[in-house]
C-alpha positions in Angstrom: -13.0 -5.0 24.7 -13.2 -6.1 21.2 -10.4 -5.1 19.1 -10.8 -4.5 15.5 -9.1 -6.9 13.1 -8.4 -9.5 15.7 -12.0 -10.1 16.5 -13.2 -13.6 15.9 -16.0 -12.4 13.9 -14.0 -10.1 11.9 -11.4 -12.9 11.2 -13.9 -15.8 10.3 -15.6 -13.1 7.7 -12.9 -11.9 6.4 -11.3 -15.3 5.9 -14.1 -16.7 4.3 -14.0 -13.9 1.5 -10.2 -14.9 1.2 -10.8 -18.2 0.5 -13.5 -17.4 -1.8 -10.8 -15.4 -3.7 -8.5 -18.3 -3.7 -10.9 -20.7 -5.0 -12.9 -22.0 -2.7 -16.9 -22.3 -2.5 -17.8 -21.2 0.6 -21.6 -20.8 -0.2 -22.5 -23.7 2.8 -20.5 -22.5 5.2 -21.4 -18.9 4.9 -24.8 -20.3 5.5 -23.2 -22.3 8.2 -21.6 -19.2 9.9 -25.1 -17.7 9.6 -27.2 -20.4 11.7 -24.4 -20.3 13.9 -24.1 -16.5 14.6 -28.1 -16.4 15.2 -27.9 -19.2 17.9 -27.3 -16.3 20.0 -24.1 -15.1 23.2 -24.1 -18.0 25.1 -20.9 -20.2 24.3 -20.5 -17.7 21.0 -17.0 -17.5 20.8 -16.1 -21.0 21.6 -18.8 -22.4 19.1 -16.6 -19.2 16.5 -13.5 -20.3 17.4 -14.4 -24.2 17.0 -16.1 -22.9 13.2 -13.0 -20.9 12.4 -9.9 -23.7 13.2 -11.9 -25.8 10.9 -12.1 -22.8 8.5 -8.1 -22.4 8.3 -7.7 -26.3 7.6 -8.2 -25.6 3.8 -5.3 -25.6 1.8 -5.5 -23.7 -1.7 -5.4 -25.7 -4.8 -1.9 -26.8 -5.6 -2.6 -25.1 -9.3 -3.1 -21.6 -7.7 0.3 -22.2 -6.0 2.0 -23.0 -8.5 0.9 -20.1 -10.5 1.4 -17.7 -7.3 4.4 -19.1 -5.3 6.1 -17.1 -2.0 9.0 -18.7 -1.8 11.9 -16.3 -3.3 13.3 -19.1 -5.9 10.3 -20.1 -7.3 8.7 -16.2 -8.0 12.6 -15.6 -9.1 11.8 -18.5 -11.9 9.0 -17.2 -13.3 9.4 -13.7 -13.1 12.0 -12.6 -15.9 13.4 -9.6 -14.4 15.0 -11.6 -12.1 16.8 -13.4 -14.9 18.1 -10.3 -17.2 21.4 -9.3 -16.6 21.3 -6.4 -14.1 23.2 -3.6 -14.8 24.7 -1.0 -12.3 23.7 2.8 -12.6 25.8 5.7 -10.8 24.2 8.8 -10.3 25.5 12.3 -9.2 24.8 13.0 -5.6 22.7 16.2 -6.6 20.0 13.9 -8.6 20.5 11.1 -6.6 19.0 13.3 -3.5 16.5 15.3 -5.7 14.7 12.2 -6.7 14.5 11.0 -3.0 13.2 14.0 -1.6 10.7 14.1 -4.8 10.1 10.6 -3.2 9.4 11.3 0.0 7.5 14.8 -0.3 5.4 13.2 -3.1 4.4 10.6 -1.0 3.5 12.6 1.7 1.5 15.0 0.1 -0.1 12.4 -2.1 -0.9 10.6 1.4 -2.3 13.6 2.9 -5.0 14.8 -0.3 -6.4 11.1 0.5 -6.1 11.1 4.1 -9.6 13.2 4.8 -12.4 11.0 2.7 -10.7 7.2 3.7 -12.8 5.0 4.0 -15.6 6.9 2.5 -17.2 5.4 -1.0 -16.1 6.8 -4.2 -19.8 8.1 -4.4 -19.6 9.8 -1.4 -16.2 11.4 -2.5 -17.9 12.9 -5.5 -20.8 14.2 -3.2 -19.1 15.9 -0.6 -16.7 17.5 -3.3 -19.5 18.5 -5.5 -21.6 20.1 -3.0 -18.2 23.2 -2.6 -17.7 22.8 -6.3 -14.4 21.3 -6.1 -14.6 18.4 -7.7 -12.2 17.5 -9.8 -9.9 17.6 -7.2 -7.3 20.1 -8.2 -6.0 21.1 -4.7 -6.0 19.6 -1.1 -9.8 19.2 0.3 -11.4 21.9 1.8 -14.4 21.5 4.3 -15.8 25.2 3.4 -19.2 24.9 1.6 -19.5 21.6 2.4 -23.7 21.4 3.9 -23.7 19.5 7.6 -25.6 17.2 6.6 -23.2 15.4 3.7 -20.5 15.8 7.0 -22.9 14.0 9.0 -23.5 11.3 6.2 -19.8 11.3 4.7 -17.6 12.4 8.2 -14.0 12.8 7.9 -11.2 9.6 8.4 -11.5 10.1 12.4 -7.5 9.6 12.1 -6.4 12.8 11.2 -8.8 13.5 8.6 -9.8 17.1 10.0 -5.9 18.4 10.4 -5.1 16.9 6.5 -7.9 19.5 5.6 -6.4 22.9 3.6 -7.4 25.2 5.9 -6.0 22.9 9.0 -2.6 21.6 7.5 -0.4 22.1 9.9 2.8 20.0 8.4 2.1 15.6 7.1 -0.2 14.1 10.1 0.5 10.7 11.9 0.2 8.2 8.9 0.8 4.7 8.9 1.1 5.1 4.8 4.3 6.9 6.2 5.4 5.1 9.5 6.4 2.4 7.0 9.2 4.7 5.3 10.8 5.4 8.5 10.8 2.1 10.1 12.3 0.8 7.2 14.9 3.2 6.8 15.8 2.9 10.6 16.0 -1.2 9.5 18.5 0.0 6.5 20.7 2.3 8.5 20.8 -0.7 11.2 21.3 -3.5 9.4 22.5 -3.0 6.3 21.7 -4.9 2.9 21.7 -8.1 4.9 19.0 -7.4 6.8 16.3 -10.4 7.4 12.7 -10.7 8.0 13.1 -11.3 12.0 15.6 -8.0 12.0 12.1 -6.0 10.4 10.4 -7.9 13.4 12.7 -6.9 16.3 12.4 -3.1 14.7 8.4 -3.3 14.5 8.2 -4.6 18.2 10.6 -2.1 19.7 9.4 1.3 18.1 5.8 0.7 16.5 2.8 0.8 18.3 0.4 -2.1 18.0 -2.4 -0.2 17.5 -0.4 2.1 15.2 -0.8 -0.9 12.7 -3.9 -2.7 10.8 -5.0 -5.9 9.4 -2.9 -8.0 8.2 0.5 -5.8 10.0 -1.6 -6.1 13.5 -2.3 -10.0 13.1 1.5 -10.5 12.3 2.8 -8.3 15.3 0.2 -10.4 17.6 1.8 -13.4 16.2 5.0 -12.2 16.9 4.5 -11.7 20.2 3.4 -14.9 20.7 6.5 -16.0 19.0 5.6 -17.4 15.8 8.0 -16.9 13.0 7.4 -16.8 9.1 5.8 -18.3 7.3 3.3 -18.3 10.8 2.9 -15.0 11.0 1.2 -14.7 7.7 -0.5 -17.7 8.0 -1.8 -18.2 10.9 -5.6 -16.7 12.0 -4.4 -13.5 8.8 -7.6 -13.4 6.5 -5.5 -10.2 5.7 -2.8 -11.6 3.9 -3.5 -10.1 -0.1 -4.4 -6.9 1.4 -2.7 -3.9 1.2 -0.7 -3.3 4.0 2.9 -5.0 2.6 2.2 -2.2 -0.5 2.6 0.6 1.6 5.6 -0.7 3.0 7.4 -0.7 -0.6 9.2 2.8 -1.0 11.7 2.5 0.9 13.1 -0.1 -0.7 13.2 1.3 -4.1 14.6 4.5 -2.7 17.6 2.4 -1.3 18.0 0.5 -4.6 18.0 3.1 -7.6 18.0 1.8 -10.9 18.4 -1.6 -9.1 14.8 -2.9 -9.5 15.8 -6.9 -8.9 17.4 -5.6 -5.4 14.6 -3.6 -4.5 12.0 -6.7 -5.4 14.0 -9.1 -3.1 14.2 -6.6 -0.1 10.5 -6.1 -0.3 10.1 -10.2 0.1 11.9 -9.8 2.8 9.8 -7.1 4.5 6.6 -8.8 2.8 6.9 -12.2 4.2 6.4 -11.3 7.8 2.4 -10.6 7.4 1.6 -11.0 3.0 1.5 -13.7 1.1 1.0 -14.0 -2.6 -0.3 -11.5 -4.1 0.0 -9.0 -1.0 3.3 -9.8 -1.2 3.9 -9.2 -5.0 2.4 -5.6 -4.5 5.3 -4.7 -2.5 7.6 -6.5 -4.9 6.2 -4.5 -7.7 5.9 -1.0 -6.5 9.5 -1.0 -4.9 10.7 -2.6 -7.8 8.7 0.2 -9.8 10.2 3.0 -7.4 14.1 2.0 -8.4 13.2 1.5 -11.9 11.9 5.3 -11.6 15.8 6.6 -11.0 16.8 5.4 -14.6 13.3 5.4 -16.7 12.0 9.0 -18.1 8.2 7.7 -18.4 5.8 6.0 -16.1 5.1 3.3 -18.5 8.3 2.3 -18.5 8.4 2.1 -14.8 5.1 0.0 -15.0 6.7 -2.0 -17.7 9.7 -2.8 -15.3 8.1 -3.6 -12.7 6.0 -6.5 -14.3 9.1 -8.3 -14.4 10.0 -9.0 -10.7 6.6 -10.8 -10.0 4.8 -14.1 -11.4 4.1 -13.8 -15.0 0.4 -15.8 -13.7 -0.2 -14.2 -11.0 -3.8 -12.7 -10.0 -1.8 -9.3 -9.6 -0.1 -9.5 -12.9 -3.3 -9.6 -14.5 -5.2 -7.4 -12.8 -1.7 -5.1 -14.3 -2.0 -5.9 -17.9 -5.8 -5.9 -17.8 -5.0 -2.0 -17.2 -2.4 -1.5 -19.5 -4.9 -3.2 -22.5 -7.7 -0.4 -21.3 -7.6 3.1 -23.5 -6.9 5.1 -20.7 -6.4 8.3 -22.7 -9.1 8.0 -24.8 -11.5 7.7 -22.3 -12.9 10.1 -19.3 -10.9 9.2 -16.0 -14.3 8.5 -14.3 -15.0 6.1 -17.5 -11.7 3.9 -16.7 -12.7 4.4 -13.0 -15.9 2.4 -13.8 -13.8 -0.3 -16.1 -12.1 -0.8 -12.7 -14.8 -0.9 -10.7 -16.8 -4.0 -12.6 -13.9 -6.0 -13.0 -12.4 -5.5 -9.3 -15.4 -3.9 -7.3 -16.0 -7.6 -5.5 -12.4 -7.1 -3.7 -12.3 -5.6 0.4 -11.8 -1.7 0.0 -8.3 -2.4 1.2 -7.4 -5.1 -1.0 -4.1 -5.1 -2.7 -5.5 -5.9 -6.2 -8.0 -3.7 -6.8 -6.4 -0.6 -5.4 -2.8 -1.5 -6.9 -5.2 -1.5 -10.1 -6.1 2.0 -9.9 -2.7 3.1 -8.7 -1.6 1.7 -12.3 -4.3 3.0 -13.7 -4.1 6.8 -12.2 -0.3 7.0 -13.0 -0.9 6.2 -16.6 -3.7 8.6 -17.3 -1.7 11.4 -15.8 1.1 11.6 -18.9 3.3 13.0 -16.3 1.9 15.3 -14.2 1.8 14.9 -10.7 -1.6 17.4 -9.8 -3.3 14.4 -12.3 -2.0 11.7 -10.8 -2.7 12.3 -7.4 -5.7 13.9 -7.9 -7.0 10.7 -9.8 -5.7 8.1 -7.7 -7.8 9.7 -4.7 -11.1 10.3 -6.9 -11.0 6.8 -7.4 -11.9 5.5 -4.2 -10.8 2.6 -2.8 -7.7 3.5 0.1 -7.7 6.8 -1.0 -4.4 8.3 1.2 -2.5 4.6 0.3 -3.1 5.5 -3.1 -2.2 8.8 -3.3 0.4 8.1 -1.3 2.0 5.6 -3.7 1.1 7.2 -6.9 2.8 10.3 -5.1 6.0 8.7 -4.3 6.2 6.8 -8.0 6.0 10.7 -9.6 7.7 12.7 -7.4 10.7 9.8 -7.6 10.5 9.6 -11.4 10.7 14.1 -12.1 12.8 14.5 -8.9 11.5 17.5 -6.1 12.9 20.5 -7.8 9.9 19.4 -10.3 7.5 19.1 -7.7 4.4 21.5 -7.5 4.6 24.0 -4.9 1.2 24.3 -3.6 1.4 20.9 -2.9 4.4 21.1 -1.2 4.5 23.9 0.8 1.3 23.1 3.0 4.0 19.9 4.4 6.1 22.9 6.0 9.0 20.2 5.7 7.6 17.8 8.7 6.0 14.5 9.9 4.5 13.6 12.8 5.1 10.0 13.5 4.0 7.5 16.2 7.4 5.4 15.4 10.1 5.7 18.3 12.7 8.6 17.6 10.8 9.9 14.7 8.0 12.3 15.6 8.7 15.8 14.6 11.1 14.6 11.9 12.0 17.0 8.8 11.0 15.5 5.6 14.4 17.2 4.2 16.5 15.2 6.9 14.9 11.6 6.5 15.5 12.1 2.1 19.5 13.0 3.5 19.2 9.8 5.6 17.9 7.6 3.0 20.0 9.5 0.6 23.0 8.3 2.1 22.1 4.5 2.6 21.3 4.9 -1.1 24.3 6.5 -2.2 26.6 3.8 0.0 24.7 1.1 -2.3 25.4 3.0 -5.5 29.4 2.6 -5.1 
């Protein structure tokens, strides 16, 4: 049985593309992989497995360390957040809990808009929503009108895509965009603000499901089993480690942390080091550092702003950050900034960490507040359409709190999850915002 991710011929692709992005040519030995993938079965895997432990000898250039480091002191030196005085924030208990539900239903129905058309192209997005004559998206997706033939061509995310449809919501579908929240929280209630990377690990391998996880998270939980520890279980055989999946694991830690963005930025190391590196690693940095800056800041820009701080000033992530803030967002069409993306971060995997924490960025600041935009943008854009609207959902709803929160989004969640994390299935979105809201509240006083 071949199982995706882990594959030999998904990891020696994949990690060719990553060291392409790191700086490496790898035009010879893509040619090399070639002759050797045509030399037909016989002996294939060991000659694949021979190709790729020479493959993972390669070290990156000492320069793109140095400009992208992973150890906590050295992105603490050259990220200036980390070096302002930090200042401590009380809240009342009323807004402290308003902005984590905001949090936590924003997410969730920002996760569930993108849920249906994952993996499907930005071009196909625009296609199927054309053909019912609801695009822009202004509401959940609806399969009504849609011709069978675009269904047959464009089918729905085969993980839950039909049940996040309006006319089948039901309550927020198995997501692991929202697995993440909870097993992080159940790490917090656990553990406490001293919790470690190998405390996250003993939490994954009790209550999450292997297959329950992807890329880069499946590689690490494989190389946990097989009792590795960090920095192993991002290194080793993880073409995956600048993707996405540390990003979506963010939220939790800002939620914890409000109007503590420094704390929230360290916690996410923590969490990120057991399958990211670099810049996979700064995405969760920035976006839970983003998320507690949300509880004190009134406008996204500032929140974006923030954030900046707690990663590498020269960092590939950084730039791919101020490269949106320098575009005219609000002078231009959404699909016009949509395209500026595209060309400058269109060669990076669809589940990338750059490119679709670009967009994120991008759909937040062309939204001047409004959550419907913002969502609505992030999952026109393509890319990891329910990651994105899941984030860009959980920055907004954060930042204007759930009383603020649009109703016809909301009400479709019917205030539950479905979860394949231990002891969290069936959970009320109401009574896991009072359960963060009290770790949070314990770490305001």
């Amino acid at each position: 049985m071949i199982i995706s991710w882990i594959s030999i011929i998904d990891l020696v692709k994949y990690e060719l593309q990553q060291q392409e992005e790191e700086g490496r040519d790898v035009a010879a030995l893509k040619q090399q992989w070639k002759r050797l993938s045509a030399q037909g079965k016989v002996k294939f895997s060991e000659r694949a497995e021979r190709f790729y432990h020479e493959l993972q000898k390669w070290k990156s250039p000492q320069a793109l360390k140095n400009a992208e480091p992973m150890e906590l002191r050295a992105i603490r030196s050259q990220a200036a957040g980390f070096r302002s005085p930090q200042t401590h924030s009380s809240f009342s208990k009323e807004k402290l809990y308003d902005k984590i539900l905001g949090g936590w239903l924003g997410r969730s129905a920002g996760c569930l808009l993108g849920k249906p058309v994952e993996k499907i192209s930005r071009e196909g997005i625009r296609t199927i929503l054309k053909s019912n004559g609801t695009w822009p998206l202004s509401n959940y997706i609806i399969e009504k009108g849609i011709p069978q033939k675009l269904l047959k061509r464009y089918p729905w995310n085969r993980h839950s895509g039909r049940e996040s449809l309006r006319e089948n919501i039901l309550c927020m579908p198995e997501d692991d965009d929202m697995n993440y929240p909870m097993v992080n929280l159940a790490v917090a209630e656990e553990y406490g603000e001293t919790f470690t990377t190998e405390h996250i690990t003993k939490m994954w391998l009790a209550n999450l499901p292997v297959l329950s996880t992807f890329t880069a998270e499946r590689v690490a939980y494989l190389n946990c089993l097989n009792g590795l520890q960090p920095p192993n279980t991002f290194l080793y055989r993880n073409p995956y480690r600048e993707w996405i999946g540390a990003r979506i694991r963010a939220d939790l830690w800002g939620w914890i942390s409000p109007g503590r963005p420094a704390r929230a930025a360290e916690y996410a190391w923590r969490d990120a080091r057991l399958s990211h590196i670099r810049n996979g690693a700064y995405a969760e940095m920035f976006f839970a550092s983003a998320i507690a800056a949300c509880f004190t800041r009134n406008t996204v820009g500032e929140v974006i702003n923030d954030a900046l701080q707690f990663i590498p000033r020269r960092s590939r992530f950084a730039d791919a950050v101020r490269f949106v803030m320098s575009i005219p967002i609000r002078s231009r069409s959404w699909d016009e900034t949509v395209d500026v993306l595209y060309a400058k971060f269109g060669s990076y995997h669809w589940v990338h960490s750059i490119n679709n924490s670009a967009l994120v960025v991008a759909a937040l600041l062309s939204a001047d507040g409004d959550y419907e935009r913002a969502i609505c943008n992030a999952v026109m854009g393509g890319w990891d359409t329910d990651s994105n609207g899941a984030t860009v959902g959980s920055i907004m709803g954060t930042l204007i709190g759930a009383k603020k929160l649009p109703p016809k989004w909301i009400r479709p969640l019917h205030d539950q999850i479905r979860s394949s994390l231990k002891g969290f299935d069936n959970s009320k979105i109401t009574t896991l915002a009072r359960r963060t809201f009290k770790v949070a509240f314990a770490n305001t006083n």
